[in-house]
GUKOL-152163 format. One line per field, with one value per residue (C-alpha): residue in one letter; y, z, x. Coordinates in nm, 2 decimals. Layout:
GUKOL-152163
residuo = c(A,...)
north = c(Y,...)
up = c(Z,...)
east = c(X,...)
This chain:
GUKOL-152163
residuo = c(X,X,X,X,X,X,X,X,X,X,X,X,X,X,X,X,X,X,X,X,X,X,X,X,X,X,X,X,X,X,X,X,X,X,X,X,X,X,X,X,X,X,X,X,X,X,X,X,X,X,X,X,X,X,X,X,X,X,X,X,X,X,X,X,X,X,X,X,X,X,X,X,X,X,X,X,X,X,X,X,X,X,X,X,X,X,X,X,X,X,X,X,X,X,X,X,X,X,X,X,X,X,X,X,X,X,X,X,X,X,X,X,X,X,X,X,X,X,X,X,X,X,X,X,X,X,X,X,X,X,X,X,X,X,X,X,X,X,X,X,X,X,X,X,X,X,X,X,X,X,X,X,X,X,X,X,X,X,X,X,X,X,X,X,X,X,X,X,X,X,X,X,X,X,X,X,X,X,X,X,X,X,X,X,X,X,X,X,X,X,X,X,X,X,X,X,X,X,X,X,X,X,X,X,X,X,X,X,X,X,X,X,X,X,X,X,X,X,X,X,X,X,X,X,X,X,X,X,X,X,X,X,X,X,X,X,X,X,X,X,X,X,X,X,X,X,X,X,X,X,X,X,X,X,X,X,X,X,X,X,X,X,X,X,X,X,X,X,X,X,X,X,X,X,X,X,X,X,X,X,X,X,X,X,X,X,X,X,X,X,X,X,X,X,X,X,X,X,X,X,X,X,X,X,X,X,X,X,X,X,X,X,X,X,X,X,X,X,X,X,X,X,X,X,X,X,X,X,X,X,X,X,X,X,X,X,X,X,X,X,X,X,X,X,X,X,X,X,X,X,X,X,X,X,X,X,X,X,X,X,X,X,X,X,X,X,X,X,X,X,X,X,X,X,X,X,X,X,X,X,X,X,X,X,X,X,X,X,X,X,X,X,X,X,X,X,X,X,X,X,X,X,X,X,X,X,X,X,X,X,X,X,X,X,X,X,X,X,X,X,X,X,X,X,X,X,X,X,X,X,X,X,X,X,X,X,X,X,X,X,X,X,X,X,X,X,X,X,X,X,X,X,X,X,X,X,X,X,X,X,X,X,X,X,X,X,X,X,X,X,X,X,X,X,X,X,X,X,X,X,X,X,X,X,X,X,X,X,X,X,X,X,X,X,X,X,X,X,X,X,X,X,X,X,X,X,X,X,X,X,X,X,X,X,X,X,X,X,X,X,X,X,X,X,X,X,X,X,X,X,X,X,X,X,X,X,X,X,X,X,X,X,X,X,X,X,X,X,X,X,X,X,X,X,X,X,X,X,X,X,X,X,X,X,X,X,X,X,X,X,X,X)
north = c(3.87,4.21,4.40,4.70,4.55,4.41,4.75,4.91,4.67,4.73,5.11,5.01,4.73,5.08,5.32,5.04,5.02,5.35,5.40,5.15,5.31,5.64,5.69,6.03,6.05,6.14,6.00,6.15,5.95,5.60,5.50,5.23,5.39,5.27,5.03,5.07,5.26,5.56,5.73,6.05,6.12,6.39,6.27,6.32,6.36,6.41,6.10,6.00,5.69,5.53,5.52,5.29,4.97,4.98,5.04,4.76,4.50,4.60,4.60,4.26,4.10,4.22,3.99,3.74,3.74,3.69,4.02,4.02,4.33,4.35,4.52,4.72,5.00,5.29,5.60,5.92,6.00,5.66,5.72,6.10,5.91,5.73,5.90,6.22,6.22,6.20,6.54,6.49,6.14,6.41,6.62,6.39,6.25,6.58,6.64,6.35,6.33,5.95,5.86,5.54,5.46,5.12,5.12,4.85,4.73,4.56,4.50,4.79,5.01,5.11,5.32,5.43,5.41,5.21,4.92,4.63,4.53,4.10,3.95,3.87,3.95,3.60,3.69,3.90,3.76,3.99,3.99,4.13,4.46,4.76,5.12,5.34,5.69,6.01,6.27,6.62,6.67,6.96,6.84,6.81,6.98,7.31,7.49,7.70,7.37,7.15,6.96,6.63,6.31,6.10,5.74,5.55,5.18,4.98,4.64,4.35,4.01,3.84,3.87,3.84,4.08,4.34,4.24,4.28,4.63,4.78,4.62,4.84,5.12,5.11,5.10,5.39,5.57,5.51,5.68,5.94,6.24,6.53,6.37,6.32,6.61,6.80,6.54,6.55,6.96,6.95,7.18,7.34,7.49,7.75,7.90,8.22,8.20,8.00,7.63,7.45,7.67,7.48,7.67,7.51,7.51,7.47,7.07,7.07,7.34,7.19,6.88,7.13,7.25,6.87,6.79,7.17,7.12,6.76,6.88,7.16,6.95,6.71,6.95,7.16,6.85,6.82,7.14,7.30,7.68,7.81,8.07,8.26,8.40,8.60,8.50,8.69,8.80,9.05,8.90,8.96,8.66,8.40,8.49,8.46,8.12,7.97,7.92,8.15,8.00,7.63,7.64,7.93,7.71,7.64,8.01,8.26,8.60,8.86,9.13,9.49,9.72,10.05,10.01,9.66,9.32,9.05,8.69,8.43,8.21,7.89,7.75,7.89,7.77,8.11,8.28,8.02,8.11,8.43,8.37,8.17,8.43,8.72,8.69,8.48,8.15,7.91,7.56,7.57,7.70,7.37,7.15,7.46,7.39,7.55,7.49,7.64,7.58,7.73,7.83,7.82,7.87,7.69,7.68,7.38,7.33,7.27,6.94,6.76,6.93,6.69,6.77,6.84,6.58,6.85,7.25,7.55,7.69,7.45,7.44,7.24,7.11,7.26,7.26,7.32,7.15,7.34,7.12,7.04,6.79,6.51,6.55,6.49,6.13,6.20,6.41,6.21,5.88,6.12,6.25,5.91,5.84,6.07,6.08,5.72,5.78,6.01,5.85,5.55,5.75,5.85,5.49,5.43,5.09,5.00,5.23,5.22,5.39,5.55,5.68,5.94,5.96,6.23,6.31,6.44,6.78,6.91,7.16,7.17,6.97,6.57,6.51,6.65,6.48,6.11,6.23,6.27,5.99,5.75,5.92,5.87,5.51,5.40,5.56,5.37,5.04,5.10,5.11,4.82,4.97,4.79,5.09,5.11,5.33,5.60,5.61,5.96,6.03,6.34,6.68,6.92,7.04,6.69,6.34,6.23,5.99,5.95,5.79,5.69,5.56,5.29,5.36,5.14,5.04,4.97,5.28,5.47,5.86,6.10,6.16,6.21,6.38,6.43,6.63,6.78,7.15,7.23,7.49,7.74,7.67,7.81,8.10,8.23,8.18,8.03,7.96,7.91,7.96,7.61,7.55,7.68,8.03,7.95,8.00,7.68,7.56,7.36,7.12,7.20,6.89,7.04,6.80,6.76,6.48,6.49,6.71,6.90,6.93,6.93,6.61,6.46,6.51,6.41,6.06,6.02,6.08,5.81,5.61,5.57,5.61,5.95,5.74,5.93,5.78,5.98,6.19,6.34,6.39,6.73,6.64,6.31,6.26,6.33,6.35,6.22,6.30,6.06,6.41,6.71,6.62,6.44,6.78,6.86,6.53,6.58,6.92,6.77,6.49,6.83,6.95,6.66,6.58,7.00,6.89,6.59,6.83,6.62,6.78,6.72,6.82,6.79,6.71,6.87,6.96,6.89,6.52,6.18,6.00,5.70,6.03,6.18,5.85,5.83,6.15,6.09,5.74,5.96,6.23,5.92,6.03,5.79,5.80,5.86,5.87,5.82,5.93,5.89,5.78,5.48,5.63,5.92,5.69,5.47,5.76,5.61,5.64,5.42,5.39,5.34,5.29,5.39,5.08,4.85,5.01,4.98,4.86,4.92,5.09,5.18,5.40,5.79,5.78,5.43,5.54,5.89,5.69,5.46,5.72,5.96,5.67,5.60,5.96,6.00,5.69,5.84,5.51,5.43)
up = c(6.52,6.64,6.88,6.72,6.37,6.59,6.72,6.35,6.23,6.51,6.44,6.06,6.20,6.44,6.11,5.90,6.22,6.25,5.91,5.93,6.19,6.11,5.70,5.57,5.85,5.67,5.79,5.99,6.08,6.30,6.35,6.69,7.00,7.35,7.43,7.20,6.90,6.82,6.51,6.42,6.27,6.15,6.28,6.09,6.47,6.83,7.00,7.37,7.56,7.58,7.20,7.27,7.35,7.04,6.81,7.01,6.95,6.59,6.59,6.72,6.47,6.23,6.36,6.37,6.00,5.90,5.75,5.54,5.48,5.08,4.98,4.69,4.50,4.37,4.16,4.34,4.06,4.13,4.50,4.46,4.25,4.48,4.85,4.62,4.89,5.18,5.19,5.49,5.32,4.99,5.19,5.28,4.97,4.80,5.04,4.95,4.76,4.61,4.33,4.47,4.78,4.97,5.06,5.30,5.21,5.46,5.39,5.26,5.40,5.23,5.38,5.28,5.52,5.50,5.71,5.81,5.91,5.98,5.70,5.80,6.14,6.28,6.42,6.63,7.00,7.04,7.40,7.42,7.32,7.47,7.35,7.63,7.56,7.35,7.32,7.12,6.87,6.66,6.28,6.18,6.58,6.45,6.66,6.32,6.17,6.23,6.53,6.54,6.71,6.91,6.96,7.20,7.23,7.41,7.29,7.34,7.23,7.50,7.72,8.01,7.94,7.88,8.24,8.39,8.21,8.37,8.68,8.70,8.55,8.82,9.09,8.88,8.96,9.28,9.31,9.09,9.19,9.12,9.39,9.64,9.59,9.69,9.96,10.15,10.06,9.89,9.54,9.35,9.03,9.02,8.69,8.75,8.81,8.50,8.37,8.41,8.66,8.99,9.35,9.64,9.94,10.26,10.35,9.94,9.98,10.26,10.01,9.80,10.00,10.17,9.82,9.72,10.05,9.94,9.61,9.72,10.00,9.80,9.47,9.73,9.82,9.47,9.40,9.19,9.19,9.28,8.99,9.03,8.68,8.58,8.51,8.19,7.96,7.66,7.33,7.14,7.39,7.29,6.90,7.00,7.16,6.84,7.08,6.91,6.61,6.65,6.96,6.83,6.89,7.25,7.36,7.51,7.32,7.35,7.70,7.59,7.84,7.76,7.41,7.41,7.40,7.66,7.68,8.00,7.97,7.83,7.97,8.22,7.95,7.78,8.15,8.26,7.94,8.00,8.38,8.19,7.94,8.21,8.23,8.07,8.18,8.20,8.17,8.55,8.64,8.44,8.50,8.62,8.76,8.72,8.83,8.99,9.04,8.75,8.67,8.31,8.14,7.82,7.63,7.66,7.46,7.74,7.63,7.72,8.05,8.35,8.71,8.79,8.53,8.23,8.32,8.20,8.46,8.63,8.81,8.70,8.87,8.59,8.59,8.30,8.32,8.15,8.09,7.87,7.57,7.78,8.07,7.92,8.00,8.33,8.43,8.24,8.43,8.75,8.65,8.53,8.92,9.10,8.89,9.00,9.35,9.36,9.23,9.44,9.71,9.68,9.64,9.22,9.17,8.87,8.53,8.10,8.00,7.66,7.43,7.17,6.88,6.56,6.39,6.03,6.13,6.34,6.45,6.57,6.37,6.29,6.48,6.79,6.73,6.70,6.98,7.26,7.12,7.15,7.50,7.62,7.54,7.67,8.00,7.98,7.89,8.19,8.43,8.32,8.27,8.02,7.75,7.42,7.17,7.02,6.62,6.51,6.80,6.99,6.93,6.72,6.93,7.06,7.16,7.51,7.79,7.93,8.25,8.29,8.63,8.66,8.91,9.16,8.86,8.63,8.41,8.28,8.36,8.22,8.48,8.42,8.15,8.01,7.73,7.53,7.37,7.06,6.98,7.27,7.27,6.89,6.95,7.24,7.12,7.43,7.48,7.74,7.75,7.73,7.86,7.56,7.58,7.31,7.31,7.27,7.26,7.58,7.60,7.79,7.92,8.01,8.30,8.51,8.74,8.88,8.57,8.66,9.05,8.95,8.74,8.98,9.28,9.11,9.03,9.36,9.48,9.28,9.30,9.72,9.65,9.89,10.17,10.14,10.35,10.64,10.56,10.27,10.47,10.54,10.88,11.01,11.37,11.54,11.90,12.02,12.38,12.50,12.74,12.83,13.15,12.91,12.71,12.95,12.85,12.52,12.52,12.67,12.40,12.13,12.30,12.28,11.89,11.79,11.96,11.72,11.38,11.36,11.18,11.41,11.56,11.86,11.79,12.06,11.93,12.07,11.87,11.99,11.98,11.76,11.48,11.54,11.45,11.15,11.04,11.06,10.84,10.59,10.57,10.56,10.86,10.90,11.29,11.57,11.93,12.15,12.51,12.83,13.19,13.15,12.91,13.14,13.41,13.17,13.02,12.70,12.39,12.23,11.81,11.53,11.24,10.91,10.72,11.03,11.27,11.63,11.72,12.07,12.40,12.36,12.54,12.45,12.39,12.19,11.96,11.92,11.83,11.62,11.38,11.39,11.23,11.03,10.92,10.87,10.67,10.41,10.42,10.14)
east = c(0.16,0.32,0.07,0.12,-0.05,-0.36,-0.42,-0.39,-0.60,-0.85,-0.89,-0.95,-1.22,-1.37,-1.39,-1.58,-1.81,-1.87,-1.89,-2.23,-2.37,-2.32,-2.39,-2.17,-1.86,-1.57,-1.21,-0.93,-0.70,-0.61,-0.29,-0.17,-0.09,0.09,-0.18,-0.41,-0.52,-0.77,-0.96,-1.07,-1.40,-1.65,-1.95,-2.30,-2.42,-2.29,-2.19,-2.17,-1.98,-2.31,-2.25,-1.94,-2.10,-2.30,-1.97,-1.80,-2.06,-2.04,-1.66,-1.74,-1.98,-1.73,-1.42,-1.62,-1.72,-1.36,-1.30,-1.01,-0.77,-0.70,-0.37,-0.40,-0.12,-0.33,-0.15,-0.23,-0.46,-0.69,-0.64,-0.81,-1.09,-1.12,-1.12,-1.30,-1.59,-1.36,-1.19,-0.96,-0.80,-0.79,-0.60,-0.35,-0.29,-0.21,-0.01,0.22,0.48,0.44,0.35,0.17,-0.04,-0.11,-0.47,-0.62,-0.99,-1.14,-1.54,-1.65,-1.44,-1.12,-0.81,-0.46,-0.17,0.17,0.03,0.10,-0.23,-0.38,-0.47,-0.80,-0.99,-1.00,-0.61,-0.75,-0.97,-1.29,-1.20,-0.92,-0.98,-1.24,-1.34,-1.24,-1.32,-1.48,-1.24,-1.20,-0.94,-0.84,-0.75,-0.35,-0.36,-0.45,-0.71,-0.77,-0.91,-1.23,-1.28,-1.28,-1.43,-1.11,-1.21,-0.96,-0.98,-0.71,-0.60,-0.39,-0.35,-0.52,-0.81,-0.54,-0.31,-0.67,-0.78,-0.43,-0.40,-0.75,-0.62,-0.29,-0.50,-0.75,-0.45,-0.31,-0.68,-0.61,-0.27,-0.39,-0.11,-0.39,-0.66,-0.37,-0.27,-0.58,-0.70,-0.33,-0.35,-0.06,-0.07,-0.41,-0.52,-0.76,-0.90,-0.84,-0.49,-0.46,-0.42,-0.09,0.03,0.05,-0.01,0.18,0.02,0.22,0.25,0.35,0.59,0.74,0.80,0.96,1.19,1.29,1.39,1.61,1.76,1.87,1.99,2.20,2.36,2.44,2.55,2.76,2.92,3.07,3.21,2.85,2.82,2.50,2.32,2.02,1.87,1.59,1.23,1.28,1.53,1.53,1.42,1.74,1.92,1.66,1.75,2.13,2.06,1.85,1.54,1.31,1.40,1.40,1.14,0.89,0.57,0.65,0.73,0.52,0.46,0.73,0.65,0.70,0.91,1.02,0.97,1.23,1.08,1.17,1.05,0.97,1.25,1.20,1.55,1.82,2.08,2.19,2.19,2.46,2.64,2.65,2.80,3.11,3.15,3.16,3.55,3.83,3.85,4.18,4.23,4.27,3.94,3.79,3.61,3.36,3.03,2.73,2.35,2.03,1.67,1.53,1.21,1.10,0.80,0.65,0.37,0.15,-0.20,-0.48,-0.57,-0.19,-0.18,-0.20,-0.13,0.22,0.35,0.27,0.26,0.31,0.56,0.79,1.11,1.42,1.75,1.97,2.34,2.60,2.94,3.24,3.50,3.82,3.82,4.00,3.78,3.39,3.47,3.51,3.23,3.01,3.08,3.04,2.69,2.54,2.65,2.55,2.22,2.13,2.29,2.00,1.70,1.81,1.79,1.41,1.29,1.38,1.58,1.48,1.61,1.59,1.87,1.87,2.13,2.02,2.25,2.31,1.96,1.97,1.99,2.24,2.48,2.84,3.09,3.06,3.42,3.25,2.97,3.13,3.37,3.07,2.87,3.14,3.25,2.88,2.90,3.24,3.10,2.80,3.04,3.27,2.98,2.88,2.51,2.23,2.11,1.96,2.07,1.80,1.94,1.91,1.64,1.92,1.87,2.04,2.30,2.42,2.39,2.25,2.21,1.83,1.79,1.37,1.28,1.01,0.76,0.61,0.35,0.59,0.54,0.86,0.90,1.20,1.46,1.81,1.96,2.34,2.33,2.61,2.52,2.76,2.48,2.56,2.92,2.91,2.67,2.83,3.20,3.27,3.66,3.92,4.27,4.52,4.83,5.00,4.77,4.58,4.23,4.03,3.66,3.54,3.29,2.97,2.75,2.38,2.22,1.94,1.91,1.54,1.44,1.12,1.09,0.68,0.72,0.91,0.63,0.38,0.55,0.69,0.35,0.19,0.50,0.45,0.05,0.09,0.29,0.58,0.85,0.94,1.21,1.04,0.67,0.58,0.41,0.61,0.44,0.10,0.11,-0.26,-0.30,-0.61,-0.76,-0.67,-0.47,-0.25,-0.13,0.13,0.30,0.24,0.43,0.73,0.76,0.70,0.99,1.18,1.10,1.17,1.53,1.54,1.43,1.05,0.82,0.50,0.18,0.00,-0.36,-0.54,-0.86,-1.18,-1.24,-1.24,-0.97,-1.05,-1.16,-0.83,-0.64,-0.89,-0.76,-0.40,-0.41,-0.66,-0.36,-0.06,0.14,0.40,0.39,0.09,0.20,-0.09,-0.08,-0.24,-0.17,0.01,0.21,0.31,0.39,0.64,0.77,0.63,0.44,0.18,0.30,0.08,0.32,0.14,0.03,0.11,-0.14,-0.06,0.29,0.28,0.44,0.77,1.00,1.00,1.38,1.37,1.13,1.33,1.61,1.51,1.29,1.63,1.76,1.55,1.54,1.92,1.91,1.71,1.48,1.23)
């Protein structure tokens, strides 16, 4: 029995429990989810999560009465007969353009959906499933429509696999990105400045600018051109581009200067566009690189936002590759690895690669189309790298390659992406001159390897539970002298670590000791040196390694050494 079926079944088995113990709720809807299923309801009266319990036992005495689930076809005019007191199922079904429904009776409640669903409720084990939480939820997602009751309940087909899932959720808790942030002062949100819209304080900036630094050394390296664009650009652009068009909903409202209308920019696409276009380009000048650290801005409704993983405003490792027809092959192999080169490199080993091919819709012509695709998987082929192909699941304006990184817990996150755009190439005319002088159409390839720099924090953050290694931690070494005749000591191994490039600190406030060791295991730096007279004699340092504890005496220089090493070697 599929999971996903137990977890329909189980937010049927919730509505008929609800429906018991709450006469007159009318029906949203309550389909399976990752892990679980949920159900919206119009409650008769307000509801609380001590109200779970209750609807769980219930849910409970139901599987075990060996419910069955009765299939039944109804003609739309039997199914309006018959869901006439439940005006959201109404809705639905006049919306539809069948002329029959399948309706699921289990008990005496009866739904409509395309199923499948257990034939009868003894498939499924009462432990292994639990109602989690209460949430808010806007009918069809329109805030101009009622507001509904969410019910989420997580299942699974053994009491096991349940227990093992709160276990990873409770470690999850634990590494929870938002509370490290604030608790290692790293990034805030304040209300006034507005939700989604992340403030980086200095340790977090520092982060930042560890990771930019990496990115444009490494970029440099292989022949990218830096850009720097706008924060806005005149409406006019984003009609040119198809974005207002096709991405409407997720764009801010047009800013009015001088009588012209300009919008925050959504993507740094069209401004790299505009960069190629500036002159004539030959055959010689491809393949041409472009990329910057963009930052874009896109709506989000309030109730997906979530840390640094979802925001309004965020920054992205863009970069547009101009190329010839013959060449895509080429720079696609060299972006697929680079981009794994580069996760690799901050700790991510293990990948699900995902091809997106043609969807229904789409723009630029079908030999293009099958030319990419079939470029994107001989890559993927030669590299000898595992994927699974999205059908139909690429956007209009060309297939892709999706590289999703699985963190520490398991739990997949977008990275990478290698996107070809026929859209821009076709709105901007974009040409080159061949060999021959004629003008011809290039191929772009739109990429981002760590996508959103935000995103991307917030996972390595959870990823190394705030442990950072050491060449990506804003403060790397605490120097702890044991009294105040130790400070002079303590300068001159400052001195020697600003030499080395540390970032570091000498913790000379008025605290004990033992409090300011406390402090730097609470704030996860990866190296305290404590020092006193026997270290000043052996021209030493006592080492507390984080997670290890003490270590030790070892030599000033030796340690210097060794942590340069470990620094140069980028090691996770």
């Amino acid at each position: 029995m599929k999971i996903e079926t137990i977890r329909h079944s189980l937010s049927h088995i919730m509505a008929l429990a609800v429906q018991e113990l709450f006469p007159g709720t009318k029906f949203g809807i309550g389909p399976a989810i990752e892990n679980g299923f949920y159900y919206d309801f119009d409650l008769p009266v307000s509801i609380t999560l001590n109200d779970l319990p209750k609807i769980e036992k219930k849910m409970k005495k139901i599987i075990k009465g060996n419910l069955l689930f009765k299939k039944e076809k109804l003609k739309i005019t039997e199914a309006k007969k018959l869901f006439k007191s439940q005006p959201y199922k109404l809705e639905l079904i006049k919306e539809l353009k069948d002329k029959q429904i399948n309706t699921y009776q289990s008990g005496k409640f009866t739904d409509f959906c395309k199923g499948p669903h257990v034939k009868s409720t003894k498939e499924i084990s009462i432990d292994a499933f639990k109602l989690t939480k209460i949430a808010g939820a806007y009918w069809k997602g329109s805030e101009e429509k009622t507001m509904l009751t969410r019910i989420y309940g997580t299942a699974f087909q053994t009491k096991k696999e349940l227990d093992d899932f709160f276990t990873a959720k409770k470690e999850a808790e634990k590494r929870d990105h938002r509370v490290l942030g604030q608790k290692l002062e790293l990034f805030m949100f304040d209300e006034e400045v507005g939700a989604g819209l992340p403030i980086w304080m200095p340790k977090g900036t520092i982060i930042r600018k560890i990771i930019k630094d990496y990115l444009y050394e490494e970029l440099t390296k292989e022949g990218y051109n830096w850009l720097w664009t706008p924060h806005i650009g005149h409406l006019n652009l984003w009609k040119k581009s198809g974005h207002w068009n096709f991405y409407k909903e997720s764009l801010y409202s047009p800013i009015k200067i001088d009588e012209e209308e300009y919008l925050l920019k959504p993507m740094n696409c069209p401004f790299h566009v505009k960069v190629y276009n500036s002159k004539i380009r030959s055959y010689r000048d491809l393949p041409l690189y472009f990329t910057e650290f963009g930052t874009v801005y896109r709506y989000e409704r309030s109730g997906v936002l979530h840390g640094l993983t979802r925001v309004r405003g965020f920054t992205q490792d863009d970069a547009h590759i101009i190329c010839e027809p013959d060449q895509i092959a080429k720079e696609v192999a060299k972006i697929v690895k680079h981009g794994l080169k580069m996760l690799k490199s901050f700790g991510f080993k293990d990948f699900n690669i995902y091809l997106s091919t043609r969807p229904e819709k789409y723009t630029g012509s079908l030999k293009d189309w099958q030319k990419a695709t079939n470029t994107l998987k001989y890559v993927l082929g030669k590299l000898k790298l595992k994927y699974q192909i999205d059908s139909g699941g690429g956007v209009f304006y060309g297939p892709k390659i999706d590289i999703k990184i699985k963190d520490s817990l398991g739990r997949e996150w977008q990275c990478t992406t290698i996107q070809f755009d026929f859209n821009l190439l076709e709105r901007f005319k974009m040409t080159y001159i061949d060999k021959k002088g004629k003008k011809k159409k290039p191929y772009m390839i739109h990429r981002a390897l760590l996508g959103s720099l935000e995103r991307f924090i917030g996972v390595l953050l959870e990823h190394y539970a705030g442990n950072l290694p050491l060449w990506l931690s804003p403060e790397q070494i605490w120097v702890i002298p044991i009294g105040s005749r130790h400070l002079k000591y303590a300068k001159e191994i400052s001195n020697k670590l600003q030499n080395a490039s540390f970032r570091f600190k000498i913790k000379d406030e008025n605290e004990t000791v033992s409090r300011k060791i406390r402090d730097g295991e609470l704030q996860k730096i990866p190296y305290l040196l404590v020092v006193g007279d026997k270290e000043i004699t052996s021209k030493s340092v006592r080492v507390r390694k984080r997670g290890k504890g003490d270590i030790g005496l070892i030599k000033l220089t030796k340690f210097i050494n060794k942590a340069t090493m470990e620094l140069e070697k980028r090691s996770n």
